[in-house]
C-alpha positions as CSV (number, residue, x, y, z in Angstrom):
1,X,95.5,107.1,58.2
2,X,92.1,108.2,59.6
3,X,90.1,104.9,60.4
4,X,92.4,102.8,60.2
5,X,92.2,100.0,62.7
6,X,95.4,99.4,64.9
7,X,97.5,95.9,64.2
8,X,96.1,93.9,66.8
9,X,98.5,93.4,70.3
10,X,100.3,89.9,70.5
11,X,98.2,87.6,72.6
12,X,99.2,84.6,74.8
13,X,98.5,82.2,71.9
14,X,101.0,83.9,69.7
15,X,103.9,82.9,71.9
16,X,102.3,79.6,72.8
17,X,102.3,79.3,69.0
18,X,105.9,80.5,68.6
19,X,107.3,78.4,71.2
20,X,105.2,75.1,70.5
21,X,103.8,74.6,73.7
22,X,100.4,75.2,75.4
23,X,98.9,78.4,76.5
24,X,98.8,77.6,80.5
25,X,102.5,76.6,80.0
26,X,103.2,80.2,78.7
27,X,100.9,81.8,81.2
28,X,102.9,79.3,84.0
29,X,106.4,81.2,82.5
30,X,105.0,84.5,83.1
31,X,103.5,84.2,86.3
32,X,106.5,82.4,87.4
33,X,104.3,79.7,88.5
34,X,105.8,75.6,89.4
35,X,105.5,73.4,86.6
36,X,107.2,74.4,83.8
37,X,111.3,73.7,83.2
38,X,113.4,76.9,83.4
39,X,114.7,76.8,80.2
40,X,111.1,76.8,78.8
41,X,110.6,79.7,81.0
42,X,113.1,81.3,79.7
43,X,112.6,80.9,76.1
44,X,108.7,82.3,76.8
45,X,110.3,85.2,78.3
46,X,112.4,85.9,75.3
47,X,109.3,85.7,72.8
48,X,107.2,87.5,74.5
49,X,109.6,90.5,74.4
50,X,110.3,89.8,71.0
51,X,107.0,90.1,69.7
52,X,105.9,92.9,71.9
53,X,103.6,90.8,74.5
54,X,102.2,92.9,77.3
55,X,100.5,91.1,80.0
56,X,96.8,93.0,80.3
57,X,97.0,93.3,84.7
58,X,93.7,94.6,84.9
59,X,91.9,91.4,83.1
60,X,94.1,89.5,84.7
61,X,93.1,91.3,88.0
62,X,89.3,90.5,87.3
63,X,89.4,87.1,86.3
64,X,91.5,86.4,89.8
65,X,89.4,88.9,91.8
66,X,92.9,90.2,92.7
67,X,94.5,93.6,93.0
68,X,95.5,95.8,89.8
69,X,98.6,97.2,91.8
70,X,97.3,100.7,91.1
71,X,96.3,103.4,93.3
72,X,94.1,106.5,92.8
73,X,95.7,110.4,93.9
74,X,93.5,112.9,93.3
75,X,94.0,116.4,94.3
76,X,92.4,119.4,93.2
77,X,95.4,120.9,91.1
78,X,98.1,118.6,89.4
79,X,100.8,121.7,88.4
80,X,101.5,123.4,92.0
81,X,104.9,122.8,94.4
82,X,102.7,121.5,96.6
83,X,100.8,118.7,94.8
84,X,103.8,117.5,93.0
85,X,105.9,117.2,96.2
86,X,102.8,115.2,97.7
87,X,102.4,112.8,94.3
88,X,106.5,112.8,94.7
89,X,106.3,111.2,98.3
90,X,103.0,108.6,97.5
91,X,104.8,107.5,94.2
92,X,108.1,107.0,95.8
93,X,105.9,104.7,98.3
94,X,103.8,103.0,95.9
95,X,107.1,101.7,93.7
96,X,108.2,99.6,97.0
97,X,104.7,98.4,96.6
98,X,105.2,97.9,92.7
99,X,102.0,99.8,92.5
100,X,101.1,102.4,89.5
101,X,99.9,105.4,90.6
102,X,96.9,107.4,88.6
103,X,96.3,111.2,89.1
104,X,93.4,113.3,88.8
105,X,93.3,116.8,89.4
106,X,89.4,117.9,90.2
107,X,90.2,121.9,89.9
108,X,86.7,122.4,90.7
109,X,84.7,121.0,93.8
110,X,81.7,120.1,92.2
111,X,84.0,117.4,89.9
112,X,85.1,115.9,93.2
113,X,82.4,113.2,93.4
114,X,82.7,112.3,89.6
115,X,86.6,112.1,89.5
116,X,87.0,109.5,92.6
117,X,83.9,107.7,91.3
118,X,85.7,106.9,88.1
119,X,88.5,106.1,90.0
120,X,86.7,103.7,92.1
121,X,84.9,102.3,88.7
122,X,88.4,101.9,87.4
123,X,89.5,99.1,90.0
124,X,91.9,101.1,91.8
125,X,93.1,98.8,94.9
126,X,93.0,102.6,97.3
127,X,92.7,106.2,96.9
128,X,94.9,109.2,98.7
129,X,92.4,112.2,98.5
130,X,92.7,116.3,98.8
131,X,88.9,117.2,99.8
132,X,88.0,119.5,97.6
133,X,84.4,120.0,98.6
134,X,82.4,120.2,101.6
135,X,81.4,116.5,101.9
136,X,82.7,112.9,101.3
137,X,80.1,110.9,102.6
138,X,79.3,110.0,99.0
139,X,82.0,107.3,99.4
140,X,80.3,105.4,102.0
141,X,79.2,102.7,99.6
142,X,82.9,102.5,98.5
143,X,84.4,102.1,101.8
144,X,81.5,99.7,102.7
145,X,82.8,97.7,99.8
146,X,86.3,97.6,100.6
147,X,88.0,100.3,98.9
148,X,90.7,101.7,101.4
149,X,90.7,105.7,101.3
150,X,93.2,107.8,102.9
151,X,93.0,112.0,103.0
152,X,95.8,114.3,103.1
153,X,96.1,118.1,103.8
154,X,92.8,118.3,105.2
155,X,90.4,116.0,107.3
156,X,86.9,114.7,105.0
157,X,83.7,116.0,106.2
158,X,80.8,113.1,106.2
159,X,82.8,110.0,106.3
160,X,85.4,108.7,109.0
161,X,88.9,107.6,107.1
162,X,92.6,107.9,107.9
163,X,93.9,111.3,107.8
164,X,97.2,113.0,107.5
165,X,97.7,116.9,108.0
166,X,100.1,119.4,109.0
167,X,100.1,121.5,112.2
168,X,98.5,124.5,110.7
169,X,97.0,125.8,113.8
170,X,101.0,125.6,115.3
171,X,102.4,126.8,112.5
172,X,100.3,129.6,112.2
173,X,100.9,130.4,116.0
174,X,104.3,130.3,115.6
175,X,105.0,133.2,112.7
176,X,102.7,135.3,114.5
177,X,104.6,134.8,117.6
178,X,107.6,135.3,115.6
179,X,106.4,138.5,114.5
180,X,105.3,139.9,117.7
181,X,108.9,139.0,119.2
182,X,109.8,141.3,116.7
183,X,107.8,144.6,117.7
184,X,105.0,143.6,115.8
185,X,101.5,144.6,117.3
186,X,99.6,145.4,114.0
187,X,100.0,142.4,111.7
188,X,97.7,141.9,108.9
189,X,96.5,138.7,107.5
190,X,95.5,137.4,104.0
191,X,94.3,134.1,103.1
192,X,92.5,132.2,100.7
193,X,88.5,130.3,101.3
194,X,87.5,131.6,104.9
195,X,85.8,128.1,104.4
196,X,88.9,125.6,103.9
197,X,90.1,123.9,107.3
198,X,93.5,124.8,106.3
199,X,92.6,128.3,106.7
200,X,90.5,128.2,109.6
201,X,93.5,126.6,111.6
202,X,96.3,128.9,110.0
203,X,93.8,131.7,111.6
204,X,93.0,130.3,114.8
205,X,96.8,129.9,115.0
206,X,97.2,133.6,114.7
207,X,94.3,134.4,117.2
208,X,95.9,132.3,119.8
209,X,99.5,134.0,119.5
210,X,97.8,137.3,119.8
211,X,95.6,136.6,122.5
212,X,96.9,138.3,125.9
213,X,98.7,140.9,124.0
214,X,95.4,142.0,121.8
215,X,92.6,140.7,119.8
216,X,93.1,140.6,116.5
217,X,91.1,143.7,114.9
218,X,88.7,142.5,112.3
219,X,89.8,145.1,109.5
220,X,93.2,143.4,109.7
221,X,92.2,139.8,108.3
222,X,91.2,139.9,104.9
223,X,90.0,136.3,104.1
224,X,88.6,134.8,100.2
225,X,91.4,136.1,98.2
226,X,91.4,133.6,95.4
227,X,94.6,134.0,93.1
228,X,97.6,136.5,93.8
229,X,96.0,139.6,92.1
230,X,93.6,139.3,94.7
231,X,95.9,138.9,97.5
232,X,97.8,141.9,96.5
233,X,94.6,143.8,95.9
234,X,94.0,142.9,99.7
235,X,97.8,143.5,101.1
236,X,96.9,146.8,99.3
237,X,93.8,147.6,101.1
238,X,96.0,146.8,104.4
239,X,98.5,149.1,103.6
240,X,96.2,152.0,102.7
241,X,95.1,151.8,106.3
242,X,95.1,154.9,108.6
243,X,96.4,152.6,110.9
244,X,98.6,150.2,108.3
245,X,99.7,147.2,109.5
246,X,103.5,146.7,110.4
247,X,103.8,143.2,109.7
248,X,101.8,140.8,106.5
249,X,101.1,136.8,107.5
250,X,99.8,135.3,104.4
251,X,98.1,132.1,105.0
252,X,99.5,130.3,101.4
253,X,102.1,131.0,98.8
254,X,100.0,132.2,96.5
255,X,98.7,134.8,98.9
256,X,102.5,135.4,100.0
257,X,103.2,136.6,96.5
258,X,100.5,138.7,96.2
259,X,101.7,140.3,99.5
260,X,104.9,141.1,98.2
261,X,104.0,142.3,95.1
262,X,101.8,144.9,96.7
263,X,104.8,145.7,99.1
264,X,107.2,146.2,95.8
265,X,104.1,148.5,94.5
266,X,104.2,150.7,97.8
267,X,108.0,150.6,98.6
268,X,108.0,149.0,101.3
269,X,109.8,145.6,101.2
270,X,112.0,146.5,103.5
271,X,109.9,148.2,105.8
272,X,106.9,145.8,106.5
273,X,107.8,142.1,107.4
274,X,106.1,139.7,105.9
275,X,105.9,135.6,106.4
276,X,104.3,133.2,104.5
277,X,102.7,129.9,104.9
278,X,103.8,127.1,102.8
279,X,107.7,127.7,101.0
280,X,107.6,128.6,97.5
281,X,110.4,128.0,94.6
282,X,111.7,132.1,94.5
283,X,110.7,132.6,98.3
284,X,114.8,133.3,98.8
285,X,115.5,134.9,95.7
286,X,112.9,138.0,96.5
287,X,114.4,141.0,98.4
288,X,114.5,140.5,101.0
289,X,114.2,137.0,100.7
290,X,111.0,135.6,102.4
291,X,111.0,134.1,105.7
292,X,108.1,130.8,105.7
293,X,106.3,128.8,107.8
294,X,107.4,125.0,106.0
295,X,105.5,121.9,105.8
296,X,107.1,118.5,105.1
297,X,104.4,117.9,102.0
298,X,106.9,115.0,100.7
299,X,107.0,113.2,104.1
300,X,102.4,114.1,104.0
301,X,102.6,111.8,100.9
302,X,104.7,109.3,102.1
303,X,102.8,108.9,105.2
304,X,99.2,108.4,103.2
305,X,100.5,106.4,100.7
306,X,102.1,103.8,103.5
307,X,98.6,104.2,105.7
308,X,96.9,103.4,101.8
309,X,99.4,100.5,101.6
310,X,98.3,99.3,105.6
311,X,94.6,99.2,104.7
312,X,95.2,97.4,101.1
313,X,97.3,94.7,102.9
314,X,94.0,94.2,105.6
315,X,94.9,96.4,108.5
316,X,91.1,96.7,109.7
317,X,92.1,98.9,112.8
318,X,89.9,102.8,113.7
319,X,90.8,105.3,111.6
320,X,94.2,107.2,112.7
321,X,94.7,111.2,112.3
322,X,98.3,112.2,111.7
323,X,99.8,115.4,112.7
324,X,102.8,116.3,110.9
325,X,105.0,119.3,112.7
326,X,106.0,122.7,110.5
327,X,108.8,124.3,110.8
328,X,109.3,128.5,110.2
329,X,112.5,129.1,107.8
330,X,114.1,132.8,108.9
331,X,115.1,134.3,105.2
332,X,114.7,137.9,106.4
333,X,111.3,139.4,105.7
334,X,110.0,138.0,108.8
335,X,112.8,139.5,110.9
336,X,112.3,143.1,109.8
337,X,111.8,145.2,113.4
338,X,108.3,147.3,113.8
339,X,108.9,150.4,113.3
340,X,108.6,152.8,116.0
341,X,105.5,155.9,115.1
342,X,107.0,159.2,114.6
343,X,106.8,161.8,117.6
């Protein structure tokens, strides 16, 4: 019923109760601690689970000045391929830690600060961070008091940490490369925040492949698309060019569908090659299927998480950046020939 108050949990004195001896011999049992006979242990053991004792880690954690064997992820959205491979690879590394892992999504940037504060209120022994907005260095105090941070798919801005990222500039210089290998001169770009390092990289990637065959003309990088009706509306405006580009790179997967939604609406999926940064769960059931520039986002977590593990452990040393390779998967959109202009 409304308002009425929950039985209360079984405490330490109930099994000391149960089992007739005192509480420090039951907390010895638990704790697996010297002093206590192992039958004794054993019987503890068997009341507790009878009566439905949990052990409360965090007050336990307080009174000791110990660890709480949890770490803080927070990202700025929980429900995308990408996060959930990234939590995938920091929870697979937290449970050879026997650490719990706690997720917060942000969504927006100005709930960054707020989210990894509570974190940080909530004893977390370390947090693995996605930057969200344009400055960490309100986390000074909490590194100054020991809290171990480590960011993943982009660097922090205001505040020097451990840092582990994917080749973007690379992998963005290889599909343009790939693309020009195949004809391409014209190839039109769409990506997300002009203002995101990811981006910045994926397009400084691009410039670099084209530069000593052309500079990359400005009405061919549309930038800020936010969402994948945006993107398309974007790919559109590409297409509708005089001069239409022969070839999309789209700098995320979100953009990547937008792309080839807007190829579908102009007929001309077979026509225009396309690649896409970041792999996506339909990207080879499309026609034709949709050739990627792949990061290893399971092996990002794993790396942060044992890095987060390092620092919890002591490891005092400089803060390390690591550089994680991509990899382009051929599917067949980015392997469609330019097409030569009619004489």
């Amino acid at each position: 019923m409304v308002g009425e108050r929950r039985p209360a949990r079984p405490t330490m004195k109930d099994v000391a109760d149960r089992v007739g001896i005192s509480i420090k011999s039951v907390s010895r049992a638990l704790n697996r601690e010297p002093g206590i006979s192992a039958d004794t242990a054993e019987q503890v053991l068997r009341v507790a689970r009878q009566l439905g004792f949990r052990r409360n880690d965090l007050a336990r954690s307080l009174r000791r000045r110990d660890r709480t064997e949890t770490i803080g992820v927070v990202v700025r959205h929980a429900s995308t391929r990408f996060f959930d491979n990234l939590i995938r690879g920091i929870d697979e590394v937290a449970a050879e830690h026997g650490a719990l892992v706690l997720t917060a999504a942000t969504r927006m940037a100005d709930r960054e600060e707020s989210t990894l504060l509570a974190m940080s209120s909530r004893r977390v022994d370390g947090l693995v961070i996605v930057p969200s907005s344009a400055d960490q260095s309100f986390l000074h105090a909490e590194q100054a008091a020991g809290l171990p941070l480590v960011f993943a798919d982009r660097p922090p801005t205001g505040i020097s940490a451990d840092t582990v990222i994917a080749d973007n500039a690379g992998g963005g210089y290889a599909a343009t490369r790939h693309l020009l290998a195949h004809g391409h001169r014209r190839i039109g770009v769409v990506g997300a925040q002009s203002s995101v390092f990811t981006v910045k990289e994926r397009v400084s990637g691009y410039r670099a492949a084209l530069a000593g065959t052309r500079d990359a003309p400005p009405e061919l990088v549309r930038l800020d698309c936010v969402g994948a009706t945006a993107a398309q509306r974007a790919a559109g405006e590409l297409l509708r060019l005089p001069e239409p580009p022969t070839a999309l790179f789209c700098l995320n997967n979100v953009c990547t569908i937008g792309a080839a939604r807007a190829l579908r609406e102009f007929s001309l999926g077979n026509q225009v090659a396309l690649v896409g940064f970041d792999d996506f769960d339909t990207a080879d059931l499309l026609d034709p299927p949709v050739t990627v520039v792949a990061q290893d986002v399971d092996t990002m977590g794993r790396c942060a998480a044992q890095l987060l593990f390092a620092r919890i452990k002591g490891d005092d040393g400089p803060p390390r950046v690591t550089v994680l390779p991509t990899h382009l998967i051929h599917r067949g959109s980015g392997e469609i020939a330019a097409r030569l202009p009619a004489t």
